[in-house]
VOBA-1610 file (N, C-alpha, C; in pm, whole numbers, padded with zeros to 5 digits, always signed):
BEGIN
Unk+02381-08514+00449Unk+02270-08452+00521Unk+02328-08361+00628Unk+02361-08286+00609Unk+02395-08125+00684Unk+02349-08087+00751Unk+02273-07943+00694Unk+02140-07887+00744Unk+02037-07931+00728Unk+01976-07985+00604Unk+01920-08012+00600Unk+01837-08079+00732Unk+01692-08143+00762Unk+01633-08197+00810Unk+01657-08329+00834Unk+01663-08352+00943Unk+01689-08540+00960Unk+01539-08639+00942Unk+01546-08731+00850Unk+01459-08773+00870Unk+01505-08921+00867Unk+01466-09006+00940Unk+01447-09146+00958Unk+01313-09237+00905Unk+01391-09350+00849Unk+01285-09398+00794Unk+01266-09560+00953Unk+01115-09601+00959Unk+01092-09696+01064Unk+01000-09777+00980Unk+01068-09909+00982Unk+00962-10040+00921Unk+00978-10095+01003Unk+01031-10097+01103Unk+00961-10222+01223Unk+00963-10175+01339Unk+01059-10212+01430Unk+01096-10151+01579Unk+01056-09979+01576Unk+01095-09918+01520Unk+01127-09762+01554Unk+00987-09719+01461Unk+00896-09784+01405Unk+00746-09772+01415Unk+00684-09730+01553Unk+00719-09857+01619Unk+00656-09827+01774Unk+00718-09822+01854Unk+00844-09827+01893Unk+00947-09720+01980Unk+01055-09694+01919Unk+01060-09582+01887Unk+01129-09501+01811Unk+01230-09440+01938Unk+01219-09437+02047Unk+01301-09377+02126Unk+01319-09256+02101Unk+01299-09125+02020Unk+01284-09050+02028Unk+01099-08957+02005Unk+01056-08878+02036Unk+00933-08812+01998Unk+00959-08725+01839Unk+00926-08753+01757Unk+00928-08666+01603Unk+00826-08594+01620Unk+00916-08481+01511Unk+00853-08345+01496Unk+00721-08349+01433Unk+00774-08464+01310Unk+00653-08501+01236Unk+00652-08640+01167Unk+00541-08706+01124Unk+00567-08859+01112Unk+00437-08837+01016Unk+00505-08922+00905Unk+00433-08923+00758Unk+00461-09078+00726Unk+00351-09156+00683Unk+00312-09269+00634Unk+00443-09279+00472Unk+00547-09347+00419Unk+00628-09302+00320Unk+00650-09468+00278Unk+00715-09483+00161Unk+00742-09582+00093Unk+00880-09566+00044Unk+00965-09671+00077Unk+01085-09676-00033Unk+01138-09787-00108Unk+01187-09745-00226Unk+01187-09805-00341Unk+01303-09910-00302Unk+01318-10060-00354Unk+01448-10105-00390Unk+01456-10192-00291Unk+01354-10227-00177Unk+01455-10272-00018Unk+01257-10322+00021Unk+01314-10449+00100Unk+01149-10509+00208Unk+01207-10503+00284Unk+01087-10505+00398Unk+01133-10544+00526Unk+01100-10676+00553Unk+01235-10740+00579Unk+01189-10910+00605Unk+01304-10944+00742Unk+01276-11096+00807Unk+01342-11146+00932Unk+01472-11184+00846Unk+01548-11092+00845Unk+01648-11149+00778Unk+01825-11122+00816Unk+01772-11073+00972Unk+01869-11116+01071Unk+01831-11157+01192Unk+01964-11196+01223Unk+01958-11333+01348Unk+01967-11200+01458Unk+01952-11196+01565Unk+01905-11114+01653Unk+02028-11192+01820Unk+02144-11124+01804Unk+02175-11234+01918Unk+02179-11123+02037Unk+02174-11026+02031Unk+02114-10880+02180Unk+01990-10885+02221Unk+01897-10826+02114Unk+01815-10742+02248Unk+01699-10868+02198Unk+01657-10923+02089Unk+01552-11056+02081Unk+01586-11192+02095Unk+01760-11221+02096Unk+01763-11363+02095Unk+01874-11350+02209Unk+01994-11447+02143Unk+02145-11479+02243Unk+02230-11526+02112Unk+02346-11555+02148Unk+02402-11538+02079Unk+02417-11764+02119Unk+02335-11785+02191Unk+02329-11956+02196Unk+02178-12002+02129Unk+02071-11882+02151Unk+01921-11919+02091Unk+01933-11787+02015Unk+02001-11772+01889Unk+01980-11641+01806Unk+01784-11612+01758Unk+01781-11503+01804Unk+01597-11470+01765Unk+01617-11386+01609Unk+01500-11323+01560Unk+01520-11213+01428Unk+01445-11117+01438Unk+01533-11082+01417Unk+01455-10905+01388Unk+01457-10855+01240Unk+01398-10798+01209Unk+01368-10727+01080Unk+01474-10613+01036Unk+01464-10660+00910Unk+01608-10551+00820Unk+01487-10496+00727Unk+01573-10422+00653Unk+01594-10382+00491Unk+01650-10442+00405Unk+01637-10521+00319Unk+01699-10601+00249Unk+01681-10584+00115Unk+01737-10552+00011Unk+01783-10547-00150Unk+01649-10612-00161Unk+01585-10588-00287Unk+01491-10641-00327Unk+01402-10525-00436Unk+01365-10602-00535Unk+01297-10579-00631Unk+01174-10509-00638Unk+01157-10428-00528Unk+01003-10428-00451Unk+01016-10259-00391Unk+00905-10286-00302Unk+00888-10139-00177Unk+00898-10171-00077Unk+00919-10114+00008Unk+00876-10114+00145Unk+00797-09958+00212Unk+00647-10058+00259Unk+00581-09929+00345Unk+00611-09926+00481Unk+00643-09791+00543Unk+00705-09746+00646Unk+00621-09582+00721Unk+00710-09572+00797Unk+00687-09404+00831Unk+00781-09327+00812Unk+00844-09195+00784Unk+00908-09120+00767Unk+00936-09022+00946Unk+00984-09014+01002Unk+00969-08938+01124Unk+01110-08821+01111Unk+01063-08678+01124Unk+01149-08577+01120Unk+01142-08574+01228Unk+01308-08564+01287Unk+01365-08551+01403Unk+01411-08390+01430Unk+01318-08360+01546Unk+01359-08158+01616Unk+01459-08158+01582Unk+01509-08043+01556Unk+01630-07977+01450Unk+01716-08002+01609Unk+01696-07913+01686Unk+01784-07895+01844Unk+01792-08068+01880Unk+01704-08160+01848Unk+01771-08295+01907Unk+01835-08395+01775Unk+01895-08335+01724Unk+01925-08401+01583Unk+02064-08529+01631Unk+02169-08445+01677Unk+02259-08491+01723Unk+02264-08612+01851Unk+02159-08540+01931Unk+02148-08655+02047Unk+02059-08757+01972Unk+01973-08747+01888Unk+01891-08845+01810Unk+01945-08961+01735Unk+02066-08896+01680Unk+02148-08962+01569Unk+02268-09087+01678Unk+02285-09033+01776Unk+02400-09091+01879Unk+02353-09203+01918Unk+02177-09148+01978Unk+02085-09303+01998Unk+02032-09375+01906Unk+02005-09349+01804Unk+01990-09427+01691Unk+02134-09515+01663Unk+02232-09469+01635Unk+02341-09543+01646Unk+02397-09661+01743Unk+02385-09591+01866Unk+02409-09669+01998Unk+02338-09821+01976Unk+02184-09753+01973Unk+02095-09876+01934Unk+02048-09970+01787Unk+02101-09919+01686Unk+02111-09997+01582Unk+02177-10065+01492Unk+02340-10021+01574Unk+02446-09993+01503Unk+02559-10082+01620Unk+02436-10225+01696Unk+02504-10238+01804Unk+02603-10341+01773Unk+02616-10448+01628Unk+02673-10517+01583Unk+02684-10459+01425Unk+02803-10514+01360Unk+02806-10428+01197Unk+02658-10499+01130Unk+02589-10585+01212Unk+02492-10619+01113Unk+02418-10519+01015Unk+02395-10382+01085Unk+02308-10272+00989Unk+02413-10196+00944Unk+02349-10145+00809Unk+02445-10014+00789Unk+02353-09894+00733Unk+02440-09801+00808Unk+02352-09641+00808Unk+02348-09607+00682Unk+02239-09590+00583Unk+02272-09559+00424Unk+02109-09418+00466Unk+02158-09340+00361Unk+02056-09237+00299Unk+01994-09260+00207Unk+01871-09284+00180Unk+01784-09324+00052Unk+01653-09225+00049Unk+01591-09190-00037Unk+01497-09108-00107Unk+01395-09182-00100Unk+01327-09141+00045Unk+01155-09195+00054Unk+01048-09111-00052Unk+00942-09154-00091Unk+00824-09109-00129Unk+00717-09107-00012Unk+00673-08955+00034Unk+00589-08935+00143Unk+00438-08980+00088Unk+00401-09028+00230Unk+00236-09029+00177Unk+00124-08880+00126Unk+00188-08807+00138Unk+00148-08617+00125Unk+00188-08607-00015Unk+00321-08674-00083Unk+00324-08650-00207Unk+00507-08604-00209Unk+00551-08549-00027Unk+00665-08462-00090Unk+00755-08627-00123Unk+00864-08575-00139Unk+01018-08680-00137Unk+01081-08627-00016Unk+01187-08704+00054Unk+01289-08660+00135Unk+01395-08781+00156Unk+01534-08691+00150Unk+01590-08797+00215Unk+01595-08837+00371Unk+01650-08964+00389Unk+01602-09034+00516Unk+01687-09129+00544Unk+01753-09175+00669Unk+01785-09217+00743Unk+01758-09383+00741Unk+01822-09476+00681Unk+01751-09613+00655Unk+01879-09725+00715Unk+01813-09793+00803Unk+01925-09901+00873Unk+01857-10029+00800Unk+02011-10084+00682Unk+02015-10160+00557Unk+02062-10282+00650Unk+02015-10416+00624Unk+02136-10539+00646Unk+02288-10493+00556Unk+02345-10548+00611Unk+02492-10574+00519Unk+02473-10744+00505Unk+02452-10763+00364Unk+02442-10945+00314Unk+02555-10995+00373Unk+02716-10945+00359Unk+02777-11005+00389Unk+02814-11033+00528Unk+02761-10994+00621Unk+02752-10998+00793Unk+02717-11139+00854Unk+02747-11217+00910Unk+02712-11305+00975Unk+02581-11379+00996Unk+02516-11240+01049Unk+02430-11227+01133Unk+02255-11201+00983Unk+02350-11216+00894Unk+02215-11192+00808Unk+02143-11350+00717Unk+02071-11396+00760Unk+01984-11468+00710Unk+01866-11489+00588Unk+01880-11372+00525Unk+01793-11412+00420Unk+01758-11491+00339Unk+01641-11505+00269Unk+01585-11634+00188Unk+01563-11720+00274Unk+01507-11722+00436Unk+01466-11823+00535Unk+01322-11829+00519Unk+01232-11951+00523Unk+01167-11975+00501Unk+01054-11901+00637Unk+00880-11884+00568Unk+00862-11853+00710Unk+00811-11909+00804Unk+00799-12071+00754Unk+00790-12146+00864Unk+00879-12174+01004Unk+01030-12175+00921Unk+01161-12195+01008Unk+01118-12010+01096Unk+01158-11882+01024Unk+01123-11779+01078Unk+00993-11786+01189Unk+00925-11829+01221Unk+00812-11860+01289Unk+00889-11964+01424Unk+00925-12100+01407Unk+00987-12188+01489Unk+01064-12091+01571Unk+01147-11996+01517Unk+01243-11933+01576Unk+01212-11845+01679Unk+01107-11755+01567Unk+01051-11625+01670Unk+00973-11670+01831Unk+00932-11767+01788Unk+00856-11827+01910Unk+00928-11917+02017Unk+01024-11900+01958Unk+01096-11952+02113Unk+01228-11847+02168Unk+01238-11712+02097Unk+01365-11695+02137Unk+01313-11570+02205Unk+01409-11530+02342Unk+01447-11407+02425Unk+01549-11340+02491Unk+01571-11278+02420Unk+01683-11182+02408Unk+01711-11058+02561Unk+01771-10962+02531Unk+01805-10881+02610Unk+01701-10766+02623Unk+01587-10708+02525Unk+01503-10619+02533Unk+01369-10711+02542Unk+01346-10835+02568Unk+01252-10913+02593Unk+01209-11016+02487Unk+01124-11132+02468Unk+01077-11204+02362Unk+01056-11198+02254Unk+01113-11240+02143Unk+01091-11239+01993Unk+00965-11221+01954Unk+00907-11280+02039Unk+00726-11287+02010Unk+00636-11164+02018Unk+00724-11058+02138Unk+00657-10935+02133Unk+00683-10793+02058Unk+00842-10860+01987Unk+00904-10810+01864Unk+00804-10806+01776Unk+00764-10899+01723Unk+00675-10953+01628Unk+00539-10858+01625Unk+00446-10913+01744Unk+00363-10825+01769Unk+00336-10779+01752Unk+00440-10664+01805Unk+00400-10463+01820Unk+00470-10465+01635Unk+00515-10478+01624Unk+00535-10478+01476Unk+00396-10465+01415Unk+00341-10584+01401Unk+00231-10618+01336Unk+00142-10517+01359Unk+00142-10513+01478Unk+00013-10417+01572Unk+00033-10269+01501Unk+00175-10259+01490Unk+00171-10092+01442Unk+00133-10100+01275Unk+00146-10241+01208Unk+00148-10175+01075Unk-00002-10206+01033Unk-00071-10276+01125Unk-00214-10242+01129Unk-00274-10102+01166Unk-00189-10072+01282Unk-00278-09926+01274Unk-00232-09830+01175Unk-00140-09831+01102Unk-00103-09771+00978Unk-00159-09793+00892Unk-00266-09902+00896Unk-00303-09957+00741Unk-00214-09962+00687Unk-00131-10044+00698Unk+00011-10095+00609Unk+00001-10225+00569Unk-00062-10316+00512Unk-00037-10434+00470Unk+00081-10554+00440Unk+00101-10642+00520Unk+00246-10730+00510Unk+00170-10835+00502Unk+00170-10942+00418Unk+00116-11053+00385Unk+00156-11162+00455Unk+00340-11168+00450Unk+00387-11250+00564Unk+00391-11222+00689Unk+00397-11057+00755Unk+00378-11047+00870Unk+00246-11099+00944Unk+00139-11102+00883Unk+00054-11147+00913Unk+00040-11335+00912Unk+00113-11363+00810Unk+00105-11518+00862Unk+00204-11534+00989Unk+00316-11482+00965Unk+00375-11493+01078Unk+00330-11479+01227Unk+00230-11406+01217Unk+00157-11367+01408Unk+00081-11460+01392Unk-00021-11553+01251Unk-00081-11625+01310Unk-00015-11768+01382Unk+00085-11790+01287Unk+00159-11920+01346Unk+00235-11924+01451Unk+00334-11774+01486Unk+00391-11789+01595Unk+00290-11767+01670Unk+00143-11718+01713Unk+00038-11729+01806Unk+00024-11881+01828Unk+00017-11986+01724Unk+00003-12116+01743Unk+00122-12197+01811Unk+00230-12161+01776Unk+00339-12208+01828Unk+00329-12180+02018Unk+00372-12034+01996Unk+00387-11994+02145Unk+00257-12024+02222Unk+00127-12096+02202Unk+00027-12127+02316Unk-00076-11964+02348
//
């Protein structure tokens, strides 16, 4: 990705703070990868003594619905530095390029922060009861697992985005956390 246009793909966090303002932001789907709690979170949602989770990309047989956000051509570079800085803060993610399908119809490539299975820090196939126990008690360095969760949820409602487990998940960690 050159000249071309930067585009980033956001299924959880960078839904609703993206830390940068996009040029343009399109509702998109990509093939091959969900978004599930399927890392341990020991920075900004847990510790590295109460690990919390945050949401990956993970291999899978399936889609994942997301947003597509094109990043200003003039902030491409400073965009890409903070995206890195902040996602790229343990090898848990890795920066891969994959071919979204826009909700408009176009294609583009895009910007997608993958788990690496073999990382430590990756948990998949956790149940979402245990995922729930967890989220609701852990707080990290950018604040509570619980409000991770949340604004998650919160944004992929106002997307009309449907997550079947995200939604059990807010109801139980609501029950858990009081």
């Amino acid at each position: 990705m050159t000249d071309a246009p930067l585009w980033v793909f956001g299924y959880g966090s960078l839904m609703w703070n993206p830390g940068f303002e996009p040029e343009e932001q399109v509702l998109a789907r990509l093939d091959g990868f969900h978004r599930s709690f399927c890392m341990w979170s020991i920075h900004h949602r847990g510790s590295e003594e109460e690990p919390g989770l945050v949401l990956a990309l993970d291999e899978a047989d399936t889609t994942c619905d997301g947003v597509a956000m094109r990043v200003k051509d003039h902030e491409r570079d400073a965009v890409l530095a903070y995206l890195r800085e902040r996602e790229l803060v343990s090898a848990a993610y890795v920066e891969q390029v994959h071919d979204l399908e826009l909700r408009d119809g176009r294609k583009v490539p895009a910007l997608c922060y993958v788990i690496e299975r073999d990382h430590i820090q990756y948990c998949g196939g956790m149940e979402l009861e245990q995922q729930a126990q967890v989220i609701a008690k852990a707080v990290g360095g950018r604040g509570p697992n619980t409000e991770y969760l949340y604004n998650t949820a919160q944004q992929l409602d106002a997307f009309e985005i449907t997550d079947t487990d995200m939604n059990w998940l807010v109801t139980r960690v609501r029950q858990l956390a009081g």
